[in-house]
C-alpha positions in Angstrom: -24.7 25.6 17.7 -28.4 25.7 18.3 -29.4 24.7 22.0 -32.4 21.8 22.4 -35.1 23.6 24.3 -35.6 23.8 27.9 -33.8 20.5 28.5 -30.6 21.4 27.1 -30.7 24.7 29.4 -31.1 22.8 32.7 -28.3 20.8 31.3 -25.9 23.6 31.2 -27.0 25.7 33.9 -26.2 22.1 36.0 -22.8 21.6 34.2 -22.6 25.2 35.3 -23.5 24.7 39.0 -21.1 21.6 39.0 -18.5 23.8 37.6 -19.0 26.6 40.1 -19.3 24.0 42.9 -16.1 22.6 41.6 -14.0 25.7 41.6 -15.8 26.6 45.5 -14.0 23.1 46.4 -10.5 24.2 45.3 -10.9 27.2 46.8 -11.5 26.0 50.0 -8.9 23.4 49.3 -6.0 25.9 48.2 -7.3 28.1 51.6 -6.9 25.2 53.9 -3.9 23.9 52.6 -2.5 27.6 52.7 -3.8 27.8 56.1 -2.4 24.6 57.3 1.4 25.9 55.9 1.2 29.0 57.7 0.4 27.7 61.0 2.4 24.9 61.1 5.6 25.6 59.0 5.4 29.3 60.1 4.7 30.4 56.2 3.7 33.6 55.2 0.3 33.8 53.8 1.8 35.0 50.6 5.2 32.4 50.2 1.8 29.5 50.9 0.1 30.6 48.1 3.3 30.9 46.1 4.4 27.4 46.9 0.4 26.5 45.8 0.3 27.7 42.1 3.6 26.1 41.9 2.4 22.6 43.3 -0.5 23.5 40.8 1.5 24.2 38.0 4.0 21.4 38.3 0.7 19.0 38.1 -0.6 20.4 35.2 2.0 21.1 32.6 4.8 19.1 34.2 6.0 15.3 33.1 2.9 13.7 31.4 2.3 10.3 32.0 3.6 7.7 29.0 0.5 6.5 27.9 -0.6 10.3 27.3 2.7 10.9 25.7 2.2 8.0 23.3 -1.5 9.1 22.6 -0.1 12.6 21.8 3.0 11.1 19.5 0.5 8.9 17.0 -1.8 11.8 16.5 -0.2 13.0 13.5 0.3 9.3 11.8 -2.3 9.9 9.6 -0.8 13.2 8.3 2.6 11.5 8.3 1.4 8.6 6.1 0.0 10.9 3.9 2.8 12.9 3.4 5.0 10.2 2.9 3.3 9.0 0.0 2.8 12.7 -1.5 6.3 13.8 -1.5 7.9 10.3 -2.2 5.8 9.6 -4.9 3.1 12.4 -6.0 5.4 13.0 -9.4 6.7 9.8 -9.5 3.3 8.7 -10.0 1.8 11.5 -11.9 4.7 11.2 -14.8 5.1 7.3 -14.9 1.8 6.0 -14.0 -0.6 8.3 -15.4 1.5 9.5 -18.0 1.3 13.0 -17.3 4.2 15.2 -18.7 6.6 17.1 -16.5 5.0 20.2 -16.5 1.4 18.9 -15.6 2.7 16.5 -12.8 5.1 19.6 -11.0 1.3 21.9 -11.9 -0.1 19.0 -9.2 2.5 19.4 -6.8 2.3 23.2 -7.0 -1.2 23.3 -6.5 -1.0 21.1 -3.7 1.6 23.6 -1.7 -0.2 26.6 -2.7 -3.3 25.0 -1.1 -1.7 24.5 2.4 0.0 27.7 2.0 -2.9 29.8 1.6 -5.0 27.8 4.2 -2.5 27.7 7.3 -2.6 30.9 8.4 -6.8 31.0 8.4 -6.6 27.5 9.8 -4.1 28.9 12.7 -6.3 32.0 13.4 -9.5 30.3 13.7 -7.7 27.3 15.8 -7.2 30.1 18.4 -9.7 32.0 17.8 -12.7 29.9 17.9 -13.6 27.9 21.4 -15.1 24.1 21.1 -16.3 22.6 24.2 -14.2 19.6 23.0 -10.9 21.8 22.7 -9.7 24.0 20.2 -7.0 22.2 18.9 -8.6 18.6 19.1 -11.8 19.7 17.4 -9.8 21.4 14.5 -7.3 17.7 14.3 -10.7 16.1 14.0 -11.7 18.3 11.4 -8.6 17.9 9.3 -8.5 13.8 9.6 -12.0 13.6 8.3 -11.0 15.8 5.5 -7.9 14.0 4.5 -9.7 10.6 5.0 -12.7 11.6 2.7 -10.2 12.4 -0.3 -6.9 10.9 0.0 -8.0 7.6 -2.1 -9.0 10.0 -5.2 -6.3 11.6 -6.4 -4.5 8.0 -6.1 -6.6 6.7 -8.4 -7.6 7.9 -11.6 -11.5 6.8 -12.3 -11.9 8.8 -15.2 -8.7 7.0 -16.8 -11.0 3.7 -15.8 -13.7 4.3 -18.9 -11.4 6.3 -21.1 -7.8 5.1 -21.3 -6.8 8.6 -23.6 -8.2 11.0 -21.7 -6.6 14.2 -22.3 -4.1 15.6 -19.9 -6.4 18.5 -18.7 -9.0 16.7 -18.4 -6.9 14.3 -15.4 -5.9 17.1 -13.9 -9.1 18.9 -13.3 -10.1 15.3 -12.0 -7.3 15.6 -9.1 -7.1 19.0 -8.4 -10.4 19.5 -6.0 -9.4 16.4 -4.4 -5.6 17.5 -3.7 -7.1 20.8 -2.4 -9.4 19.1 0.2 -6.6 17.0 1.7 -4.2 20.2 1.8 -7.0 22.2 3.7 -7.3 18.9 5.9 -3.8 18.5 6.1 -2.9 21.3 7.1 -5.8 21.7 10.4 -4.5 18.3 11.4 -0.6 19.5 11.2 -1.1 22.6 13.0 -3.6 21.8 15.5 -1.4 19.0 16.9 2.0 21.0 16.7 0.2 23.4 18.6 -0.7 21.0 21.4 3.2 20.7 22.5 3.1 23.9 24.7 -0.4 23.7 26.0 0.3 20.1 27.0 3.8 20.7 29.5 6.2 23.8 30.1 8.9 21.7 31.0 11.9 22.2 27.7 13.0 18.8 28.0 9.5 17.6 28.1 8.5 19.7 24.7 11.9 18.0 23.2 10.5 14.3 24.6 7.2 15.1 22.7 8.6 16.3 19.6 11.2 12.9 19.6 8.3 10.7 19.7 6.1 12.8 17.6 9.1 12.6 14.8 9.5 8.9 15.9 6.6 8.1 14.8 7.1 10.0 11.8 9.4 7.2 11.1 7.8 4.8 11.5 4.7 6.0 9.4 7.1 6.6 6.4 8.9 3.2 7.0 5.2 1.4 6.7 4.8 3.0 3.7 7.7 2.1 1.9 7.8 -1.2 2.9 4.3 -2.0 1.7 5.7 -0.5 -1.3 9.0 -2.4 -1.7 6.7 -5.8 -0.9 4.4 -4.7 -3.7 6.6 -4.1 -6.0 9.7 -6.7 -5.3 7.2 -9.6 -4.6 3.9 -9.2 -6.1 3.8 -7.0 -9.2 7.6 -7.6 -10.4 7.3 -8.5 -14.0 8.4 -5.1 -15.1 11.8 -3.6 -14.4 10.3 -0.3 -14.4 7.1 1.3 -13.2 4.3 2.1 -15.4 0.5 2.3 -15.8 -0.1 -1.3 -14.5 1.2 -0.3 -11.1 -1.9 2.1 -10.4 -3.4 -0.6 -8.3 0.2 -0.4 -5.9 -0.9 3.1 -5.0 -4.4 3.6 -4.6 -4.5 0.3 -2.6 -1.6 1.8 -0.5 -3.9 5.1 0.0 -7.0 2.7 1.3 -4.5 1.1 3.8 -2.7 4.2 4.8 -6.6 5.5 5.4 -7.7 2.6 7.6 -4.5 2.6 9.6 -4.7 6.0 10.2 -8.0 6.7 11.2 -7.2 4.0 14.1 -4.1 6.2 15.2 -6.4 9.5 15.0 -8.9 7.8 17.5 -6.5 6.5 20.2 -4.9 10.5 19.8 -8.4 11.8 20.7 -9.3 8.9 23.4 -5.8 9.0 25.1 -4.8 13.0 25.1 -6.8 15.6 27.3 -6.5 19.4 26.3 -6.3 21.8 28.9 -9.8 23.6 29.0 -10.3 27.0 28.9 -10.3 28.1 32.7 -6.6 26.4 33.0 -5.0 27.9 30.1 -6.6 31.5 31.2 -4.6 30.5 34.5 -1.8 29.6 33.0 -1.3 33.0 31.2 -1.9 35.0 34.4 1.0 33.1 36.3 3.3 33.2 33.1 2.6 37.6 32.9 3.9 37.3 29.1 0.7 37.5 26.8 2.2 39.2 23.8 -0.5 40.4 21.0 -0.3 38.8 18.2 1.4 41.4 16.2 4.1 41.9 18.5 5.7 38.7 16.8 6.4 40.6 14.1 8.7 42.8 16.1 10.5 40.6 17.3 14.2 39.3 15.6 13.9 35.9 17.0 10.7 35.0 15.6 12.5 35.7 11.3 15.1 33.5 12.7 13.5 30.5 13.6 11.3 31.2 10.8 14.1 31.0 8.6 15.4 27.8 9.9 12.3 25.8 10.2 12.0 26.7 6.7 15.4 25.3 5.4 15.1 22.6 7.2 11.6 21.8 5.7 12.9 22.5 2.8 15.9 20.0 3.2 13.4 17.0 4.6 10.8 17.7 1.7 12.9 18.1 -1.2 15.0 15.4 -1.0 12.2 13.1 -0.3 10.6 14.6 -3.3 13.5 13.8 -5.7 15.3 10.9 -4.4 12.9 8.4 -5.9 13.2 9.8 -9.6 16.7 10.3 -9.2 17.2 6.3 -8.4 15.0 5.3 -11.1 15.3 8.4 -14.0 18.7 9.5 -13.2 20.9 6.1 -12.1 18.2 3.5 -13.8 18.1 1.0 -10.7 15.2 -0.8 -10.8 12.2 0.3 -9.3 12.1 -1.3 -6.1 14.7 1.3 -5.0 12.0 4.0 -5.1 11.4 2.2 -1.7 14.6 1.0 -0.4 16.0 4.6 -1.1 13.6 6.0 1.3 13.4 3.2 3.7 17.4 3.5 4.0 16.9 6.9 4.7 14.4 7.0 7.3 15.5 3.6 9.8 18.7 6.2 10.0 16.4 9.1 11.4 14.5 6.4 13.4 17.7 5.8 15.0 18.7 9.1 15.1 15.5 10.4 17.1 16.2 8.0 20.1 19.1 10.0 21.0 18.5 13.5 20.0 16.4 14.4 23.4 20.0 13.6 25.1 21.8 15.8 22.6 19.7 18.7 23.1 19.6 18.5 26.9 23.4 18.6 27.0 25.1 20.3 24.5 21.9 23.1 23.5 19.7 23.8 20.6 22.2 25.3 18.0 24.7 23.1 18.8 22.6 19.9 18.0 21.7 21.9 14.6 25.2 22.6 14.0 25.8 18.3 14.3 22.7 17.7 11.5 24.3 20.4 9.1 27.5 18.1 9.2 25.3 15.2 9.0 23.5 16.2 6.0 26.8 17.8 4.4 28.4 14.8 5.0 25.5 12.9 2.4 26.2 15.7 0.0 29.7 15.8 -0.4 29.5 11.5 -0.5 26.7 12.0 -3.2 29.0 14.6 -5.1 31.6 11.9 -5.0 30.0 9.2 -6.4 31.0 8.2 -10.4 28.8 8.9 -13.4 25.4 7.0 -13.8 27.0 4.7 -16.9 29.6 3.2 -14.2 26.9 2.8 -11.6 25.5 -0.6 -12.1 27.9 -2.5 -9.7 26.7 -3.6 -6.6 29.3 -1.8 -4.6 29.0 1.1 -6.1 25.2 1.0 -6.1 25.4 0.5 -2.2 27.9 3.6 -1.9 24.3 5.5 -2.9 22.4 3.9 -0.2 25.2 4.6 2.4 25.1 8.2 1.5 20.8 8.2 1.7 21.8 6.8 5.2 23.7 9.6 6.5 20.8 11.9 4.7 18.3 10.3 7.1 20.4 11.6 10.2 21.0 14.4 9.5 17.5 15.2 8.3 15.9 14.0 11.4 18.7 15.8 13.3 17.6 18.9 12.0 14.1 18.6 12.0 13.6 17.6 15.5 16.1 20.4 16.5 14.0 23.0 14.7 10.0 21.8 15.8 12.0 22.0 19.3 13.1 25.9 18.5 9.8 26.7 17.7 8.2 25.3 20.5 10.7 27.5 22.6 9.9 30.8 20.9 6.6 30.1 21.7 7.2 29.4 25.3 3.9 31.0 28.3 2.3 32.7 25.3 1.1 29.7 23.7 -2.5 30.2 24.6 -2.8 33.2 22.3 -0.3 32.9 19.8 1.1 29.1 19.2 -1.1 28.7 15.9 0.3 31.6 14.1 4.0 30.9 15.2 3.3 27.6 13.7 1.5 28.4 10.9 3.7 31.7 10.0 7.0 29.5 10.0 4.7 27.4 7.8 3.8 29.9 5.1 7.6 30.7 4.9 8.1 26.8 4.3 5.5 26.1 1.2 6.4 29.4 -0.1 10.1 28.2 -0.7 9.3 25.1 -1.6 6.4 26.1 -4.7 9.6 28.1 -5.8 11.7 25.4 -6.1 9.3 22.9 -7.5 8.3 25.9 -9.9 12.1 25.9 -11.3 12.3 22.2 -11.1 9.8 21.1 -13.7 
């Protein structure tokens, strides 16, 4: 950025001068203090600046306060909303509302996961490549919440459809494609940028697990608002129709405009109520960890394919099955459509609950064993779905709430794994966060989307 003449010099050569001034101060501070242990506790010089850097360190990326926790857990809301609405109902809406066929409505989706798959790794270089005086990761998040913000409305809402009722399928989906590919990029800074911020923001395991419970929380919660404004819409207000059409447009784009107001007011308490670590402490932090690993170390190293490998079927897991649930209630049992809401809704108050416990589960029986308890979770659902009768004996009302019973033991075992496996990645990453988090995240990532344009590929 260009500087403002002579002004903005004196400005930074004071900012400078305070900063220099500063770090005197702590010097002095750290001496005294040093000095103070060694005459009166009979210290060694060198055990009083041990115990220092540890005092320092314990401060810094300890136990964060609550309110900064909170500020950290609603700033991916926004993204969460988002994505709620595009893999519960991207097709759903695509195929039944704008009347596109299969194969154009999956070309959407596919063009959508491409998007983030392509742009992740750039976005997770340049998030650590490139300093802001704001902070790397919060400028990026910034970046990414305008982006989804400015486009998320459009491809909800068809405005060519609004003058010409039979406008041809390619012409639609030339209409939505630039604006699916701005909120991927968007997405996508937002998503890794705050995944990112775990490490940087406490060292402490059981903390990162904390952070990642109430980050997923509120995952849950941003997906329950969703599908209850959905359910309302559609049970209470527009309920004519058994089944969902073209008239129900107005459902979704006026859920996008909410889901945009609400979550820009989540994005700006993230960015009033969580401080990054500057520069000068993270450069500390590396020294005292002694573990800065190039980047294309990682590649060497066995662990790094295996949580890969997991984070991705889990992802996969979570994604798909939100992806398909609602057109499997509605194309493949023939409920009516307000379960393309209460499906999901049943599926996510079980994560909800699920997530209040799983910092517990993780501190005392491990990582791999909590994984091991989702796997039987989410078994559990498929074996029960597996179970169920044919679709032409499905209409009674026990039966029909044998389906949502199975959803709910989806939900836990989703969230089980999910948290579990954001937690595993945040452990591989560990001291060497400052140089490498973004492309741990966003490598994991790429392994993700790939999997998942496959399987939307073979499904339409």
């Amino acid at each position: 950025m260009s500087s403002n003449g002579g002004s903005g010099s004196s400005f930074r050569a004071f900012n400078r001068g305070r900063t220099v001034n500063a770090s005197v101060n702590m010097a002095i501070e750290d001496a005294t203090s040093i000095e103070s242990k060694t005459l009166i506790h009979g210290e060694s010089p060198g055990e009083a600046t041990e115990r220092s850097t540890d005092s320092l360190i314990s401060r810094t990326h300890g136990h964060l306060p609550p309110l900064r926790r909170l500020a950290y857990g609603v700033g991916h809301v926004f993204n969460d909303m988002c994505a709620s609405m595009w893999f519960t109902y991207l097709i759903l809406f695509y195929h039944k509302v704008i009347m596109l066929n299969n194969a154009f409505a999956g070309l959407l989706l596919l063009i959508g996961q491409v998007t983030d798959a392509v742009a992740t790794p750039i976005i997770g270089y340049l998030c650590d490549k490139i300093h802001f005086r704001y902070g790397r990761r919060k400028t990026w998040h910034l970046v990414g919440t305008i982006m989804v913000a400015s486009s998320l409305f459009f491809f909800w809402h068809c405005l060519p459809c609004d003058h010409n009722k039979d406008l041809d399928f390619g012409w639609k989906v030339a209409y939505f494609v630039p604006f699916i590919m701005i909120f991927q990029v968007g997405w996508a800074c937002t998503q890794i940028s705050h995944l990112a911020l775990i490490p940087e923001l406490t060292e402490d395991e059981n903390e990162r697990v904390g952070l990642n419970a109430i980050r997923y929380a509120f995952t849950i919660l941003s997906n329950l608002s969703v599908f209850v404004a959905v359910w309302i819409l559609l049970k209470f207000i527009h309920s004519h129709s058994a089944d969902i059409g073209p008239s129900d447009e107005w459902i979704f784009s006026g859920t996008a405009l909410g889901v945009t107001a609400v979550g820009l007011l989540f994005a700006l308490f993230f960015h009033l109520g969580t401080r990054e670590p500057s520069t000068i402490v993270e450069q500390r932090r590396e020294i005292e960890c002694g573990r800065r690993i190039p980047w294309y170390r990682w590649f060497l190293r066995p662990q790094l394919y295996l949580v890969a490998v997991i984070y991705m079927c889990t992802r996969m897991v979570v994604n798909l099955t939100q992806l398909y649930t609602p057109l499997y209630l509605v194309d493949t049992l023939h409920l009516d459509k307000s379960s393309v809401a209460i499906g999901p809704l049943v599926m996510f108050v079980s994560g909800f609950i699920v997530t209040l416990l799983l910092k517990l589960l993780n501190k005392y029986i491990g990582r791999y064993m909590a994984y091991f308890i989702g796997l039987v979770l989410l078994w559990g659902s498929l074996l029960w779905f597996y179970s169920q009768p044919s679709p032409d004996h499905l209409y009674d009302t026990k039966k029909e709430n044998a389906i949502y019973g199975a959803t709910l033991l989806l939900g836990a075992g989703a969230s089980t794994l999910l948290v579990t496996s954001l937690s595993m990645v945040a452990d591989l990453i560990g001291c060497t966060v400052v140089r490498v988090c973004s492309h741990v995240c966003d490598g994991v990532t790429v392994c993700m989307h790939e999997c998942e344009c496959l399987c939307v590929h073979v499904r339409t």
